[in-house]
PAGUFI-523520 format. One line per field, with one value per residue: x, y, z of N, C-alpha, C, CB in turn; residue in one letter. Coordinates in steps of 0.02 Angstrom, whole numbers, plus 32768, in hexadecimal, padded with zeros to 4 digits. Glycine has a CB too. Layout:
n_xx X:...
n_yy Y:...
n_zz Z:...
ca_xx X:...
ca_yy Y:...
ca_zz Z:...
c_xx X:...
c_yy Y:...
c_zz Z:...
cb_xx X:...
cb_yy Y:...
cb_zz Z:...
residu a:...
***
This chain:
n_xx 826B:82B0:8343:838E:83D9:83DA:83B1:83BB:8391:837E:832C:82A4:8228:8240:822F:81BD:816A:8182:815B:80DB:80B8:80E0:8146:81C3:821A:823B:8235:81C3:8146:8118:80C6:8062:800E:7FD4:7F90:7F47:7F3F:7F1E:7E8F:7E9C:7ED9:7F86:7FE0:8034:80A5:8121:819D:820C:81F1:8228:823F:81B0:8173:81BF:818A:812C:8097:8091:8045:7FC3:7FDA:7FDC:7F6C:7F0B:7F3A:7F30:7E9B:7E76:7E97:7E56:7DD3:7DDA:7DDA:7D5D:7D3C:7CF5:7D4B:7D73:7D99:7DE7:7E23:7E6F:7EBE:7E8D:7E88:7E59:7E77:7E54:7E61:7E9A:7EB0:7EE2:7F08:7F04:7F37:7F1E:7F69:7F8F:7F0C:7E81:7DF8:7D9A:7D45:7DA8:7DB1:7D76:7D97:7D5F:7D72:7DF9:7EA6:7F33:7FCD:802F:80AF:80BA:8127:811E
n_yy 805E:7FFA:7FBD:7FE5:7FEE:7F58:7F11:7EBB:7EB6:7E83:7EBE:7F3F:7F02:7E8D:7E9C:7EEA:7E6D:7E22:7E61:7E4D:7DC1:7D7C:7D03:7D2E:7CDC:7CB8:7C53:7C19:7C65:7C38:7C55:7C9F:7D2A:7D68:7D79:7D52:7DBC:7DF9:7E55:7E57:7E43:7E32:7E64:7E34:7E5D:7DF5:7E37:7EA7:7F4C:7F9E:7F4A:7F24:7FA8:7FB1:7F4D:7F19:7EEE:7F05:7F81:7F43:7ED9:7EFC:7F46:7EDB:7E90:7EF7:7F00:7E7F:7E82:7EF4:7EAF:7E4A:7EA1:7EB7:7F3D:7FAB:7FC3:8035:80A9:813E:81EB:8211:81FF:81CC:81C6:81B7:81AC:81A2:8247:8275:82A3:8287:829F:82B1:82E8:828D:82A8:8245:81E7:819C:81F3:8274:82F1:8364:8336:8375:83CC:840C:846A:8488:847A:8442:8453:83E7:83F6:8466:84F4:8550
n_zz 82EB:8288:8275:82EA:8374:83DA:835B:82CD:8231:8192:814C:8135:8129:815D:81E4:8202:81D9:823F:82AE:8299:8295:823F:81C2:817C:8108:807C:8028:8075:804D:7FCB:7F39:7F99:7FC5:801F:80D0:8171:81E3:8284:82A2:820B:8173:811C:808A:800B:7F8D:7F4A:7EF1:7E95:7EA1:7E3F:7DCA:7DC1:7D9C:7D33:7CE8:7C49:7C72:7CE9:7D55:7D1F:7D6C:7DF8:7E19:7E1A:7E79:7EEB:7ED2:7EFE:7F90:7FB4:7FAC:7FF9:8074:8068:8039:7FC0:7F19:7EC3:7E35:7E26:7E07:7E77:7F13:7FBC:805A:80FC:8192:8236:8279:8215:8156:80CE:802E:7F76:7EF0:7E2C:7DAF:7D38:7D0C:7D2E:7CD9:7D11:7D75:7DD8:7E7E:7F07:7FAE:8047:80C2:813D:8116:8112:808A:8077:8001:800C:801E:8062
ca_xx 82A8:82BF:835D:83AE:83FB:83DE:838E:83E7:835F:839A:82FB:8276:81F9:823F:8233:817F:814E:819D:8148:8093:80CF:80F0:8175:81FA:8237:8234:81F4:818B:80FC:8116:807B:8034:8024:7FA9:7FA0:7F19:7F6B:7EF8:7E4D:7E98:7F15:7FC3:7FD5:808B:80BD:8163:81AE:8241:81D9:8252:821D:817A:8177:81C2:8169:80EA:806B:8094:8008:7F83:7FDA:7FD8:7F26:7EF3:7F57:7F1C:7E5C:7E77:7EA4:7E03:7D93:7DE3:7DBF:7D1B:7D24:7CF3:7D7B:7D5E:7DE2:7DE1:7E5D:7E89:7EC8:7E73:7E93:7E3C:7E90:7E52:7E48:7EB8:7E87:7F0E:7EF4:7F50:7F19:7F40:7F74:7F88:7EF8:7E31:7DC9:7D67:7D35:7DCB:7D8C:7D70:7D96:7D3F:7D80:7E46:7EC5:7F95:7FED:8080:80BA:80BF:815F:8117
ca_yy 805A:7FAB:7F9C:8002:7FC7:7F10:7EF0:7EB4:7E8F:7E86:7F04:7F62:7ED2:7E4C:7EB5:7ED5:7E30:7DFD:7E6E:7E3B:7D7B:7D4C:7CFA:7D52:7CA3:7CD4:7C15:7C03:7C6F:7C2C:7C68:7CCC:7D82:7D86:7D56:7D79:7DDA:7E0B:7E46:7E83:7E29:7E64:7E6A:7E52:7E48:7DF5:7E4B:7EE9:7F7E:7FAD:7F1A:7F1D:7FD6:7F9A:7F21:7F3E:7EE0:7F0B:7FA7:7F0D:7E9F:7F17:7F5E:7E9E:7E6E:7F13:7EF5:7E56:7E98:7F13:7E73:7E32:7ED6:7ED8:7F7F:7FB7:7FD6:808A:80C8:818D:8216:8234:81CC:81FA:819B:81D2:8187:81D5:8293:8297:828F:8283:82AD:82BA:82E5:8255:82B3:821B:81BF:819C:8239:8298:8323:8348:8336:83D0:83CC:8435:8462:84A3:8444:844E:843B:83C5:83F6:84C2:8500:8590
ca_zz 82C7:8277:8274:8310:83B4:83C8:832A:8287:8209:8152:8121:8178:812C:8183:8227:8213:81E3:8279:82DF:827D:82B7:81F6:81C6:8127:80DD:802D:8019:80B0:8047:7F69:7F3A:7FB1:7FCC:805D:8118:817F:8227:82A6:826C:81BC:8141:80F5:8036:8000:7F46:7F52:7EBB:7E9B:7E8E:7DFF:7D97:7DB8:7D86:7CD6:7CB5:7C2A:7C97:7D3E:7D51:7D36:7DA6:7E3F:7E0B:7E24:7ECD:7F00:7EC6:7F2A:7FC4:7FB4:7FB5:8039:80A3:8064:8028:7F76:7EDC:7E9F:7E0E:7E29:7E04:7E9D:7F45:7FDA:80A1:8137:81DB:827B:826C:81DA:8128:80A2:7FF3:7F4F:7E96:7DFE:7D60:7D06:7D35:7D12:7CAF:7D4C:7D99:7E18:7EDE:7F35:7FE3:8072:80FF:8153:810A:8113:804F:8087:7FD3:7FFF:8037:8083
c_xx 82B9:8309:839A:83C3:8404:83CE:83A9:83AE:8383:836B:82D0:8241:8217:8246:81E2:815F:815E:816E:80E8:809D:80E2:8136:8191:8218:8222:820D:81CC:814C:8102:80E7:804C:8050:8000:7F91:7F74:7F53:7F2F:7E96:7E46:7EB0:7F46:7FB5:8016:8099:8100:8188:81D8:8206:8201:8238:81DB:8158:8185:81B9:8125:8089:8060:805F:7FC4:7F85:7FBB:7F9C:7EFA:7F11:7F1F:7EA4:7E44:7E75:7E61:7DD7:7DA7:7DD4:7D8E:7D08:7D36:7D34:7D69:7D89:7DC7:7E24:7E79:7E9C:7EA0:7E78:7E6F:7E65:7E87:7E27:7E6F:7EA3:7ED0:7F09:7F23:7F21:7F50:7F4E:7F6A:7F5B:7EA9:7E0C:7D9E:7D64:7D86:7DA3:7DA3:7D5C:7D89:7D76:7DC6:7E80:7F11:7FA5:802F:80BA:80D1:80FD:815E:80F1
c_yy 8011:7FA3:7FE9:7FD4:7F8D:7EE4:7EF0:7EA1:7E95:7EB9:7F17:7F35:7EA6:7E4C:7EB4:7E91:7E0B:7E17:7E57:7DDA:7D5A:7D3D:7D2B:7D2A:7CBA:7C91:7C09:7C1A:7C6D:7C36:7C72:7D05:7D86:7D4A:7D72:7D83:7E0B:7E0E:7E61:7E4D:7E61:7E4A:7E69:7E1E:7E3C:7DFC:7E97:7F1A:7FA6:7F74:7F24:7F5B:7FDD:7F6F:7F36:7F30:7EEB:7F38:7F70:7EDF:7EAC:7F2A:7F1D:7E85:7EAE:7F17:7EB5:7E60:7ECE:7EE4:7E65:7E52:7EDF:7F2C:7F87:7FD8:7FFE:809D:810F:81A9:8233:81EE:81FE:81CC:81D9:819F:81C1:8218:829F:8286:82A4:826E:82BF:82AF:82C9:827F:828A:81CE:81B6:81E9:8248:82CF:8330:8350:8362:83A7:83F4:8425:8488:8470:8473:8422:843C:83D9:8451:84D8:8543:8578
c_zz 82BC:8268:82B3:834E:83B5:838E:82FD:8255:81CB:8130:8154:816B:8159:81DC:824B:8206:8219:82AD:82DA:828B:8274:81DC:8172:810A:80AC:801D:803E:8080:7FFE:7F6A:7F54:7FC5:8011:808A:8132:81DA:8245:829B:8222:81B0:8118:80C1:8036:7FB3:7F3F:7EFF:7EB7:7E74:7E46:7DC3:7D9A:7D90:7D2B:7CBA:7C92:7C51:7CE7:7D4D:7D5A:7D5C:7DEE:7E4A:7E24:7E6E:7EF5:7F09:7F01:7F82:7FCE:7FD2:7FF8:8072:80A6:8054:7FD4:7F47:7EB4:7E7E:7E04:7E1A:7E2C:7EE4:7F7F:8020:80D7:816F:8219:825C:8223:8193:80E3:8062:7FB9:7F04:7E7F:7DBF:7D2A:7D20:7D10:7D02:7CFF:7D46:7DE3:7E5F:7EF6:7F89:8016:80BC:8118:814D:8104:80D1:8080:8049:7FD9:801A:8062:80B8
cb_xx 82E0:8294:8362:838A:83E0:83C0:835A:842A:8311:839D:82C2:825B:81E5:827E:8256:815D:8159:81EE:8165:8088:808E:80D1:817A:823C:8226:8288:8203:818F:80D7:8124:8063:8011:7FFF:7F62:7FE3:7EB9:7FBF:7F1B:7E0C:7EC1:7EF0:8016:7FAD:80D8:80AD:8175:8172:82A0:81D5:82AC:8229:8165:81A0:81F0:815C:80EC:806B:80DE:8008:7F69:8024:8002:7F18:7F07:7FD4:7F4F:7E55:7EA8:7EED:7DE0:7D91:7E19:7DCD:7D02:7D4A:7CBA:7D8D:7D54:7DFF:7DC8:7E5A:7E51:7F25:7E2C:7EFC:7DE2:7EF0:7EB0:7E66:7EFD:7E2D:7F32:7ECC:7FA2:7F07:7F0C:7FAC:7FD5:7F02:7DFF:7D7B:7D75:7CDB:7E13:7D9B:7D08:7DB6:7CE4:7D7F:7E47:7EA4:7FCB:7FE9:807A:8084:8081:818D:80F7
cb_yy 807F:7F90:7F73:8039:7FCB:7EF9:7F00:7E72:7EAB:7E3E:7EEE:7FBE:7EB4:7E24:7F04:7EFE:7E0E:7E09:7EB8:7E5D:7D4C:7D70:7CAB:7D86:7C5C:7CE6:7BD5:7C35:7CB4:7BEA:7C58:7CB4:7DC7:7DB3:7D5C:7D4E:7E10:7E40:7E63:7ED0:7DFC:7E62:7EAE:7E34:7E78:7DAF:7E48:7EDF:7FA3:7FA4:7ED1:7F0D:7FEB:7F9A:7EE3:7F18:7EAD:7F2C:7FCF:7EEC:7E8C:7F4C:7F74:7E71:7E7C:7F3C:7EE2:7E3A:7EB1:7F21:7E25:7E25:7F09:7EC8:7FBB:7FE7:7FA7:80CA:809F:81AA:823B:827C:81B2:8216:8186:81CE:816B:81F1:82D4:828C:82C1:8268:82D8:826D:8335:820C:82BE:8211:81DC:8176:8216:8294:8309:836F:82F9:841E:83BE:841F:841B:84B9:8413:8422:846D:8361:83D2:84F5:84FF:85CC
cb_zz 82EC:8232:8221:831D:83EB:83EE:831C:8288:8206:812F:80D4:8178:80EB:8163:8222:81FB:81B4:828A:82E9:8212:82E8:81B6:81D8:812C:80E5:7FF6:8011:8109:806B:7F38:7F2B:7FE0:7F85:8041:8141:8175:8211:82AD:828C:819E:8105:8105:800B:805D:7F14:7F7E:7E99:7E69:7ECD:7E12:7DA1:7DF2:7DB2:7CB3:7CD6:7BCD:7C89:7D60:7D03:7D0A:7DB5:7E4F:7DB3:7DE6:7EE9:7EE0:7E73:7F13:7FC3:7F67:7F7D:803F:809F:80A3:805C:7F70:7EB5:7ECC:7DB6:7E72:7DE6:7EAB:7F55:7FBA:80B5:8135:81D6:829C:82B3:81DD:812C:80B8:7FFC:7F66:7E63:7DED:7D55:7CEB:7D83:7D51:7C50:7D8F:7DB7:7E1F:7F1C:7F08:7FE7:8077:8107:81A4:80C6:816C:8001:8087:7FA9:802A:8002:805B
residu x:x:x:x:x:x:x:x:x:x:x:x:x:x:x:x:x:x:x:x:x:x:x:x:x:x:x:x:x:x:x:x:x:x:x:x:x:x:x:x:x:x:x:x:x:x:x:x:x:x:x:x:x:x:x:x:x:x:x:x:x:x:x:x:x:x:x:x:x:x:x:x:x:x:x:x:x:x:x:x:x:x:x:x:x:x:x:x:x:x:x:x:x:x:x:x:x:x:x:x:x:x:x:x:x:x:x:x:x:x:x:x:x:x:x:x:x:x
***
């Protein structure tokens, strides 16, 4: 809880960057997005998700920070119609409607729709 009992933060970023040892000076980081913290790096596009959303270029901006942040992980930049995360045992998946021409991904196996109300 970032901002309960003793803790006053002004957002829940400037709670975790605190707890990742980085500082939240809005000028401490002018042109940069990424910090390396532990054996990864954070990614942070300091920009109002509302603007960035309407801007006519924003889509290729984030496609590019995000492409960036790939490299940096060393892991390959795949554009599919679908999202797909594995962490642990869990595996979390989600069809793109409006997205690259495919085949959709067929998944095997016993899975729980978070989306089903039943």
């Amino acid at each position: 809880m970032w901002n309960s009992d003793e803790r006053r933060y002004a957002t829940p970023r400037q709670h975790l960057f605190g707890l990742l040892g980085l500082t939240d000076d809005p000028a401490a980081g002018k042109g940069t997005n990424s910090w390396p913290v532990g054996e990864g790096w954070v990614t942070w596009l300091r920009e109002n998700p509302a603007g960035l959303a309407s801007d006519k270029d924003g889509d290729v901006r984030l496609a590019q920070l995000v492409k960036g942040a790939a490299t940096r992980a060393r892991t390959a930049w795949r554009e599919t119609n679908y999202l797909l995360l594995r962490r642990g045992p869990y595996l979390i998946g989600a069809g793109l409607e409006e997205s690259v021409a495919g085949e959709p991904k067929t998944l095997r196996g016993r899975f729980v729709n978070l989306f089903d109300p039943d």
